[in-house]
C-alpha positions as a Markdown table, in Angstrom:
| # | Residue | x | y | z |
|---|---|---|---|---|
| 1 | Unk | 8.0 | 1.8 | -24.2 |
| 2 | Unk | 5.8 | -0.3 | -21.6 |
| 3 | Unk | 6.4 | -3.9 | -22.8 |
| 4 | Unk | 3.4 | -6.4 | -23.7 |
| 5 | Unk | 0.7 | -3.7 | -24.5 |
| 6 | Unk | 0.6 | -4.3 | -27.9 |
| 7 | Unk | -1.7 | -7.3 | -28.0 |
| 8 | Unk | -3.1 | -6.3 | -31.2 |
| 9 | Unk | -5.2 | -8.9 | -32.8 |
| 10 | Unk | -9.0 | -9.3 | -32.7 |
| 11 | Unk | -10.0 | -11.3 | -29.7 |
| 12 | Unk | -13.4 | -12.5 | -31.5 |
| 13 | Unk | -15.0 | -12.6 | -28.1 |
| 14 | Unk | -18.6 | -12.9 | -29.9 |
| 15 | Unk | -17.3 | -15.7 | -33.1 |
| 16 | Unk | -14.9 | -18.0 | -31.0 |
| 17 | Unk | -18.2 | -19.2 | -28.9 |
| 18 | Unk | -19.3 | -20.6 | -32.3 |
| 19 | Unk | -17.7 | -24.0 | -32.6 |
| 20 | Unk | -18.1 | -24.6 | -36.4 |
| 21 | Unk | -16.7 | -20.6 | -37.1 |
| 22 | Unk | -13.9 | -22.1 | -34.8 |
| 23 | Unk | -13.2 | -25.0 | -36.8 |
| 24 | Unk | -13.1 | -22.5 | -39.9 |
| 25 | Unk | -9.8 | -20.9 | -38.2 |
| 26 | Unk | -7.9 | -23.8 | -38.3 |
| 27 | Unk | -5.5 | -24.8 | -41.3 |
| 28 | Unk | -3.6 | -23.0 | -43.5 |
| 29 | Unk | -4.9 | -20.1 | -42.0 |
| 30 | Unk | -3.3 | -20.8 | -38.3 |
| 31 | Unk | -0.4 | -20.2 | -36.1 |
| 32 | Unk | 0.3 | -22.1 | -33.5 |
| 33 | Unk | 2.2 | -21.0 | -30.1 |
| 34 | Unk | 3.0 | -23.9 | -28.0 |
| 35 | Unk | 3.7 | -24.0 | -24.3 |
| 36 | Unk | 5.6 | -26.1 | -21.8 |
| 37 | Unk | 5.2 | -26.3 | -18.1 |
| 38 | Unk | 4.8 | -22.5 | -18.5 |
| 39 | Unk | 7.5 | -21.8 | -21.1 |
| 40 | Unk | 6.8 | -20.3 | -25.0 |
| 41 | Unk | 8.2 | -21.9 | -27.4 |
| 42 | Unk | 11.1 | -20.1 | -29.7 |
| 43 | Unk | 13.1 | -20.2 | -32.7 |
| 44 | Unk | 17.2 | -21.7 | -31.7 |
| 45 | Unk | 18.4 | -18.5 | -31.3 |
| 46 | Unk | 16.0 | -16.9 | -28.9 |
| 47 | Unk | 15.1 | -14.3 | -31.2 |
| 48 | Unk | 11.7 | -15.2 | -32.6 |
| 49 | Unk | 8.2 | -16.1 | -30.9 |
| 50 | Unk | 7.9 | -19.7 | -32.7 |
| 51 | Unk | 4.3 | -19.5 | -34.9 |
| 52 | Unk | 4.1 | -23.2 | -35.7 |
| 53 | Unk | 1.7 | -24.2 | -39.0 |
| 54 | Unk | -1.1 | -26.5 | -38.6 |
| 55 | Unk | 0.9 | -29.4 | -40.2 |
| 56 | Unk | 3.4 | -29.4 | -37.8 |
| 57 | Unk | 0.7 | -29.7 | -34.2 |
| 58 | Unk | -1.6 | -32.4 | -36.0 |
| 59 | Unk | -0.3 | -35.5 | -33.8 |
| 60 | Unk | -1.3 | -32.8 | -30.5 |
| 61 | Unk | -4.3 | -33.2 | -28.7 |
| 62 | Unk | -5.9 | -29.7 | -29.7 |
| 63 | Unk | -8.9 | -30.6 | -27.7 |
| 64 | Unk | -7.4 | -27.8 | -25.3 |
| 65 | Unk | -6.3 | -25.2 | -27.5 |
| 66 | Unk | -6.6 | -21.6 | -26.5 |
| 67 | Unk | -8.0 | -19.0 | -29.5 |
| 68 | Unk | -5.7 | -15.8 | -28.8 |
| 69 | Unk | -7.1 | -13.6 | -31.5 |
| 70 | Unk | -7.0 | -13.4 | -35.3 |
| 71 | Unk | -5.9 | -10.4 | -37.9 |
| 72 | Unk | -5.9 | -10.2 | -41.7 |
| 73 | Unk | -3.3 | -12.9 | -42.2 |
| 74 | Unk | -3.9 | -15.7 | -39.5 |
| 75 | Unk | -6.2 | -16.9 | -36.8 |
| 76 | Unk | -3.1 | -17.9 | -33.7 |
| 77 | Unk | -4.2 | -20.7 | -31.2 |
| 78 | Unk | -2.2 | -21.6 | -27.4 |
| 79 | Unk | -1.9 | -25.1 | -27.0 |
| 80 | Unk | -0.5 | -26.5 | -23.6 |
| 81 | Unk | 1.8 | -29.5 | -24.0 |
| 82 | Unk | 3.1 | -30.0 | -20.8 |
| 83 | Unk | 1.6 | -33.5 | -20.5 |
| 84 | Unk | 4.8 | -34.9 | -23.2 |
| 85 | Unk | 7.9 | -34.8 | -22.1 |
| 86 | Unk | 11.1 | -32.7 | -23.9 |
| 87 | Unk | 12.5 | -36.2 | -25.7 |
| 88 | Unk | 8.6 | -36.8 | -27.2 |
| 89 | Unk | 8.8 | -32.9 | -28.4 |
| 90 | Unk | 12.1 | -33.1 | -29.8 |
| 91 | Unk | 11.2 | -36.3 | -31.3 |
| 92 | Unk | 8.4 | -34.4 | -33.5 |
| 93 | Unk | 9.6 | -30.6 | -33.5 |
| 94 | Unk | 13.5 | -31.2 | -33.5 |
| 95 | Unk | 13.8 | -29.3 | -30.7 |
| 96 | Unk | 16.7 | -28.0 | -28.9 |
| 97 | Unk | 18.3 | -29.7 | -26.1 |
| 98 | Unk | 19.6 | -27.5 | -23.2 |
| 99 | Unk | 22.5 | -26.8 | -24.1 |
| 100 | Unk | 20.5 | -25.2 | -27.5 |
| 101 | Unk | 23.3 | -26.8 | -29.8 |
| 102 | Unk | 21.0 | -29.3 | -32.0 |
| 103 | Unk | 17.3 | -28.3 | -33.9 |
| 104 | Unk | 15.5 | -25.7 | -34.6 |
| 105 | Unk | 13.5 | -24.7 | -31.6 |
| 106 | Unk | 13.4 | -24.6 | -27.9 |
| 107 | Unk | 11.4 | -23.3 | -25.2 |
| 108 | Unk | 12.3 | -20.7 | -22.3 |
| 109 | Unk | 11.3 | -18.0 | -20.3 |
| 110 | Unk | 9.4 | -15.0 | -21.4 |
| 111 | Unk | 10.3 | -13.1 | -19.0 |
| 112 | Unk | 13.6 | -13.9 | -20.0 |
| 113 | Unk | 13.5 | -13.4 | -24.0 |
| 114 | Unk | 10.4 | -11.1 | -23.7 |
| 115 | Unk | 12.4 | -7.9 | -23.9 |
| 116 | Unk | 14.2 | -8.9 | -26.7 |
| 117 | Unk | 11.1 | -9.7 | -28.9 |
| 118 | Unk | 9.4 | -7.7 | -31.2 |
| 119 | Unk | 6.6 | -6.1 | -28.9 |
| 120 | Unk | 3.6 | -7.4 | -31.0 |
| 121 | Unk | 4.9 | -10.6 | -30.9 |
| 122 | Unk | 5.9 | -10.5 | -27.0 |
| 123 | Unk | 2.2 | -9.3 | -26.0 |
| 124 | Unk | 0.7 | -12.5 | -28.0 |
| 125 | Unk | 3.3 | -14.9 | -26.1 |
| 126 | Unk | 2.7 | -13.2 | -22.6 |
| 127 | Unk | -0.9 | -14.2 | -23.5 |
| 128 | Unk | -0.3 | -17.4 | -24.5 |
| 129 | Unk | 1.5 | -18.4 | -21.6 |
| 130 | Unk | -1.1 | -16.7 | -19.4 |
| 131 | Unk | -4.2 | -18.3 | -20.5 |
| 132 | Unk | -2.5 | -21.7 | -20.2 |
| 133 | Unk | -1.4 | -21.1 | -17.0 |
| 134 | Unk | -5.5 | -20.3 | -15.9 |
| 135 | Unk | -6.2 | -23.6 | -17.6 |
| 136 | Unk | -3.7 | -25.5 | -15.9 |
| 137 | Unk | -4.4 | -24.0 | -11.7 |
| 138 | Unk | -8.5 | -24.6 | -12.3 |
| 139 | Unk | -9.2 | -28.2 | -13.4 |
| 140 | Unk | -11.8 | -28.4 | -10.9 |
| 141 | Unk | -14.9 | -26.1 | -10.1 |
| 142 | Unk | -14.7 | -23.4 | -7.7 |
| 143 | Unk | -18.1 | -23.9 | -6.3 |
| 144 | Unk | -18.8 | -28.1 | -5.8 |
| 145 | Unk | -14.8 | -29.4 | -6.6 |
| 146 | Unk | -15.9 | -31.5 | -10.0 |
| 147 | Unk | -13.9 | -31.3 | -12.9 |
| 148 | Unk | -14.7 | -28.6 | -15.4 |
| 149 | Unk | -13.8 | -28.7 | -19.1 |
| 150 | Unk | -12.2 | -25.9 | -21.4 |
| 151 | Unk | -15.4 | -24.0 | -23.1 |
| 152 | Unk | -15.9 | -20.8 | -25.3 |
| 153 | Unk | -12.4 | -21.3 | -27.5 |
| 154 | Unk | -10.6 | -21.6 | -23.7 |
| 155 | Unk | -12.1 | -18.2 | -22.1 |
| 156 | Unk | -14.0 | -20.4 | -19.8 |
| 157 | Unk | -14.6 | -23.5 | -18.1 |
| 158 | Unk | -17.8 | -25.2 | -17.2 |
| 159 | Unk | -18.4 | -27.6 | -14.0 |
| 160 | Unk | -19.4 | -31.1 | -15.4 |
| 161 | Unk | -21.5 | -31.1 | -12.2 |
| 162 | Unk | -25.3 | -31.0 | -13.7 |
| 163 | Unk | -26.5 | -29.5 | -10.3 |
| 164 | Unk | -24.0 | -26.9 | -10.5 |
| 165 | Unk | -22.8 | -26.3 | -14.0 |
| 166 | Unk | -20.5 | -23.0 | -13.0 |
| 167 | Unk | -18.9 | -20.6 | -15.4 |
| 168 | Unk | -15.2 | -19.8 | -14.6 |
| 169 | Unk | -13.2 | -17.5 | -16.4 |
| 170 | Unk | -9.9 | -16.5 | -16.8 |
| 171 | Unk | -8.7 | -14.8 | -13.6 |
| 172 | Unk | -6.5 | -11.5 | -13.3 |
| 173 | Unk | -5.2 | -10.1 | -9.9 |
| 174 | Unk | -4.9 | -6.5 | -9.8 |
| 175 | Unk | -1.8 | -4.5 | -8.4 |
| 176 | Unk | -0.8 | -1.1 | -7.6 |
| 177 | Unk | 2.8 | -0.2 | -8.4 |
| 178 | Unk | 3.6 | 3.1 | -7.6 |
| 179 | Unk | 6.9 | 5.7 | -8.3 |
| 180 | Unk | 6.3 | 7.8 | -4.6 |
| 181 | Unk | 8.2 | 11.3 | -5.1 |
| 182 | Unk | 8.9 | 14.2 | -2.3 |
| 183 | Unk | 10.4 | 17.5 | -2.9 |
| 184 | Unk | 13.2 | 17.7 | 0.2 |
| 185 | Unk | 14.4 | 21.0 | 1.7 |
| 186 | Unk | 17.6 | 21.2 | -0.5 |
| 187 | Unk | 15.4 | 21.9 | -3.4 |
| 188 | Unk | 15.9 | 18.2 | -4.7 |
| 189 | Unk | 13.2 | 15.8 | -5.8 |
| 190 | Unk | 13.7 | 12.4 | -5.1 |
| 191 | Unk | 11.9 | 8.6 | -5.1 |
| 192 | Unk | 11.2 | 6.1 | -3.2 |
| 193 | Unk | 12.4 | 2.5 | -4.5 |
| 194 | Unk | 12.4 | -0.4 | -2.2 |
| 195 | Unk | 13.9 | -3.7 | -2.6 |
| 196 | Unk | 13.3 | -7.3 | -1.2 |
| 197 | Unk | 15.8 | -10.1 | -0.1 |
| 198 | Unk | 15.2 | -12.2 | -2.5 |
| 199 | Unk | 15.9 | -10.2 | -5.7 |
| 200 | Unk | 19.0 | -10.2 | -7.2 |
| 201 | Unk | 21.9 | -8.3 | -5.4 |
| 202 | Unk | 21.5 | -4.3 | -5.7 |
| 203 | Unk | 18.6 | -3.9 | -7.4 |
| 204 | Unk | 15.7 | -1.5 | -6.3 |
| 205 | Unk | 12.2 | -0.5 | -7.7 |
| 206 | Unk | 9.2 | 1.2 | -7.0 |
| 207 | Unk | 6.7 | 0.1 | -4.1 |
| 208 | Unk | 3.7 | -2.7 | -5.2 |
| 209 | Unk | 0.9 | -4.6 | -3.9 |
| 210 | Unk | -2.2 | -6.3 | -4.5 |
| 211 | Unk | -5.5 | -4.1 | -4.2 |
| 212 | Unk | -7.7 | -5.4 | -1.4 |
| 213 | Unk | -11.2 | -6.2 | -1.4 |
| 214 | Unk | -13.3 | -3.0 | -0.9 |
| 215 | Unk | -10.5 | -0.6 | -1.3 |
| 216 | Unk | -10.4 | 1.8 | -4.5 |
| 217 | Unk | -7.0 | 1.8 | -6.7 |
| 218 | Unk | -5.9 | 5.1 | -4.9 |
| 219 | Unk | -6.7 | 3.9 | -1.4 |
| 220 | Unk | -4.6 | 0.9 | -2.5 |
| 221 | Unk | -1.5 | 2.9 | -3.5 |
| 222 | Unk | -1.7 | 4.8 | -0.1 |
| 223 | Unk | -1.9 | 1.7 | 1.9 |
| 224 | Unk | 0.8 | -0.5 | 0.3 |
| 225 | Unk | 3.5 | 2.3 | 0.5 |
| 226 | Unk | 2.9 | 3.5 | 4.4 |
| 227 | Unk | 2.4 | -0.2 | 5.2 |
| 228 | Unk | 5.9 | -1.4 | 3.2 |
| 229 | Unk | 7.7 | 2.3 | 4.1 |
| 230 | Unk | 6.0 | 3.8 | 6.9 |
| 231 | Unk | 5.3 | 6.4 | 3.9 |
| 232 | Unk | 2.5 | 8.5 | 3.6 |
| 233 | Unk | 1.1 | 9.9 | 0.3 |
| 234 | Unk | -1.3 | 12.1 | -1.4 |
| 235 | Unk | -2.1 | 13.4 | -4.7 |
| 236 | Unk | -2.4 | 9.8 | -5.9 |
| 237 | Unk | -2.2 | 10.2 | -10.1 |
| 238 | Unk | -2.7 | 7.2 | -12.3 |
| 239 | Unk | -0.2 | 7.0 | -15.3 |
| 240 | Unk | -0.4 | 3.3 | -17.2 |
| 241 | Unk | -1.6 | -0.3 | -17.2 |
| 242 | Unk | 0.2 | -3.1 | -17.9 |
| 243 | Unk | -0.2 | -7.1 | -18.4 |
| 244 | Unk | 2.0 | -8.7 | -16.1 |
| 245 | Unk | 0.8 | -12.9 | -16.6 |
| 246 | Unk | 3.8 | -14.1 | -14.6 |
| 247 | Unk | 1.4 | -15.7 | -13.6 |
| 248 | Unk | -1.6 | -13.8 | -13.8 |
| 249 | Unk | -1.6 | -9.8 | -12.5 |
| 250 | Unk | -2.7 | -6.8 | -14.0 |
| 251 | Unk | 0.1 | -3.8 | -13.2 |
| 252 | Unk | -1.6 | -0.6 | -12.4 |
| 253 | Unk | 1.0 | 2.3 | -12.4 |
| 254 | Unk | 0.8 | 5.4 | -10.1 |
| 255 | Unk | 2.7 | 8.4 | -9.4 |
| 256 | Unk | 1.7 | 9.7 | -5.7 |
| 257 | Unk | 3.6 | 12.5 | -3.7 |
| 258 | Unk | 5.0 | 11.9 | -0.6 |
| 259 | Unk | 3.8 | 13.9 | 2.5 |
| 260 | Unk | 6.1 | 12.6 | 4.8 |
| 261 | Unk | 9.8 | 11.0 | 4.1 |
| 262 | Unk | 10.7 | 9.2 | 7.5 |
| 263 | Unk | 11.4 | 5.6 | 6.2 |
| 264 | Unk | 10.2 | 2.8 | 8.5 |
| 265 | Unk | 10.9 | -1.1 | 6.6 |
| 266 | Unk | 8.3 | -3.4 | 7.2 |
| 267 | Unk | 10.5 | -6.5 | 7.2 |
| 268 | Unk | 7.8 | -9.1 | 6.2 |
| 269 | Unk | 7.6 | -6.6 | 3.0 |
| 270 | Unk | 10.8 | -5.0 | 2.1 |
| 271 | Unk | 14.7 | -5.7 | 2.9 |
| 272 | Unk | 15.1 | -1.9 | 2.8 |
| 273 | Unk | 13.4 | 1.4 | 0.8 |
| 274 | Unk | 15.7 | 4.5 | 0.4 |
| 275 | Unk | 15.4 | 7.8 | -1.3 |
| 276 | Unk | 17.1 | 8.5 | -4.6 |
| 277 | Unk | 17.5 | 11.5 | -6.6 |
| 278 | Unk | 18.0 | 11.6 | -10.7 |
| 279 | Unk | 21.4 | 11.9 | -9.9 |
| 280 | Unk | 21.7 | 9.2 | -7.8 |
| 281 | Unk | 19.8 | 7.0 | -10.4 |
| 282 | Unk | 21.9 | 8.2 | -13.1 |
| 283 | Unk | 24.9 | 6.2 | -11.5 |
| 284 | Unk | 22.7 | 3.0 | -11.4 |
| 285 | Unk | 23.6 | -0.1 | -13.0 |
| 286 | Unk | 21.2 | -2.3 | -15.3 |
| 287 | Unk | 19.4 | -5.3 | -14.7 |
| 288 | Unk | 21.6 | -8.5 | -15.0 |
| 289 | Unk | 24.6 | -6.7 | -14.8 |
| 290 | Unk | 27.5 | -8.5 | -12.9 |
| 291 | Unk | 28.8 | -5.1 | -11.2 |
| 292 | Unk | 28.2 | -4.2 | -7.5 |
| 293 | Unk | 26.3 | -1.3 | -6.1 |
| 294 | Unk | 23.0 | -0.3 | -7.3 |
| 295 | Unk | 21.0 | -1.5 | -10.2 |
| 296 | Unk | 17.4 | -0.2 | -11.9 |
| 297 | Unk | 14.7 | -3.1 | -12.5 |
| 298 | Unk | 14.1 | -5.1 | -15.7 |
| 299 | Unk | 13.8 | -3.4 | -18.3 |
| 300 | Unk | 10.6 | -4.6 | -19.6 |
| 301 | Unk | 9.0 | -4.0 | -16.1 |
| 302 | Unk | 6.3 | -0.9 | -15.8 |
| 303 | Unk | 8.4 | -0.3 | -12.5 |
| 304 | Unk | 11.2 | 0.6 | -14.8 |
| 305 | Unk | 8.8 | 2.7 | -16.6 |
| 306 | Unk | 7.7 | 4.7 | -14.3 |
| 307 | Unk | 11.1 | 5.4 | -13.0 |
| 308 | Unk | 12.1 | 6.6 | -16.3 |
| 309 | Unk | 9.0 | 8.2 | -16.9 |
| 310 | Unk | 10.1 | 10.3 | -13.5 |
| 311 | Unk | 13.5 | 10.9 | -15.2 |
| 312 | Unk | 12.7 | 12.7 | -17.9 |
| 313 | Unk | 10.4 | 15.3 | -15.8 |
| 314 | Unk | 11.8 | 18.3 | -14.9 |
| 315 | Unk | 13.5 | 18.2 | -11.9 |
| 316 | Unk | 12.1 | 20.9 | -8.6 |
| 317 | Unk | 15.9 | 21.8 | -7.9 |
């Protein structure tokens, strides 16, 4: 399963500019997912996406809400409250302290709970927490540097400048991610994963970057893996998408074949990139587990589903 892909409700895109139809989603009819300093709210436990009612948000400032989409039951709303602190949120919600022993909610990570969620309900929190994060890093107009205001349900903002009055909307960065395969001369088919320094001890994933002006998707995939490997590629296929809002990228996942295997590490990009056959990976540890040697990627990455997407294809041996 590729996580967060299964953002099903209707976006409204026409409707939500219509401010009275908007005020006509409120009430009984809402849900309510609240956000802090770029966490989602959840139930104690961790193992629900917290939908608050309309009765319990009314003291908020809703001036800034979000409209995520609607379906046949409710209309669901984002509403940034980074601007109180954790005592004045547990004063109102009961929330959770850190050490999650006392009320009834708290908020974490989604990357973090995300792959333990219900996927319907992660793909509406992934885009909670990415449309507030858009609202929080563009206060201020691109074009002249005034303040701009939330607009269109909070899928835009317009410059308060009169001379300038510029449209922004919500930004996503798009990325190439890529599972590089070469048939060697024993017969085997192997992959290329790479990891960098920073990640956590062992673990190794398929090859990424950010698509450059100018450049098509393909021409993308082919760059990023000779410049991070010394790798070079044809036969570049495209596979799946994903939504990757941490904080705001767009995963685009490739399977390319390699057309030369001599590894060369570009250090400002990689620690180290290896070849790995579907034995080798069958003797790979998970993510987060406290054992040494080599680990696959989280599980709700499309990394991880490419890779096992490569797994299950028949081997060249």
């Amino acid at each position: 399963m590729l996580y967060y892909t299964q953002m099903t409700l209707d976006r409204a895109s026409a409707q939500r500019k219509d401010k009275n139809w908007l005020l006509t989603q409120y009430g009984e009819c809402s849900r309510w997912l609240l956000i802090h300093n770029d966490q989602n709210l959840f139930s104690h436990d961790l193992s629900e996406l917290a939908l608050l009612k309309q009765s319990q948000i009314e003291q908020f400032d809703r001036n800034n809400a979000v409209f995520l989409g609607k379906n046949d039951k409710f209309s669901y709303f984002a509403l940034d409250v980074s601007g109180l602190s954790i005592d004045e949120l547990q004063n109102h919600l009961s929330l959770c302290t850190d050490d999650g022993q006392d009320g009834d909610y708290q908020f974490a990570d989604m990357r973090k709970v995300g792959p333990k969620l219900e996927q319907v309900s992660a793909s509406v929190g992934v885009l909670a927490r990415g449309l507030c994060y858009w609202h929080k890093t563009h206060h201020f107009c691109g074009r002249c540097g005034c303040e701009n205001f939330s607009v269109e349900a909070g899928h835009a903002r317009l410059c308060t400048n009169k001379e300038c009055k510029h449209m922004t909307f919500p930004r996503t960065d798009p990325a190439v991610i890529m599972l590089v395969k070469h048939t060697f001369p024993d017969g085997v088919e192997r992959c290329l994963l790479g990891r960098q320094d920073t990640w956590p001890e062992g673990v190794y994933s398929t090859l990424a970057g950010f698509v450059d002006p100018g450049e098509t998707l393909e021409q993308a995939v082919a760059r990023e893996v000779e410049e991070e490997a010394g790798v070079k590629v044809s036969n570049v296929e495209y596979l799946a998408s994903q939504p990757w809002p941490f904080p705001s990228s767009l995963m685009l996942g490739f399977i390319a074949t390699a057309t030369t295997t001599d590894i060369f590490v570009e250090q400002d990009e990689l620690e180290h990139a290896q070849w790995f056959s579907r034995e080798d990976l069958n003797h790979f540890a998970q993510w987060g587990d406290d054992v040494p040697g080599y680990k696959l990627t989280r599980p709700d990455s499309i990394s991880r589903f490419l890779v096992e997407h490569w797994r299950q294809l028949p081997d060249k041996e």
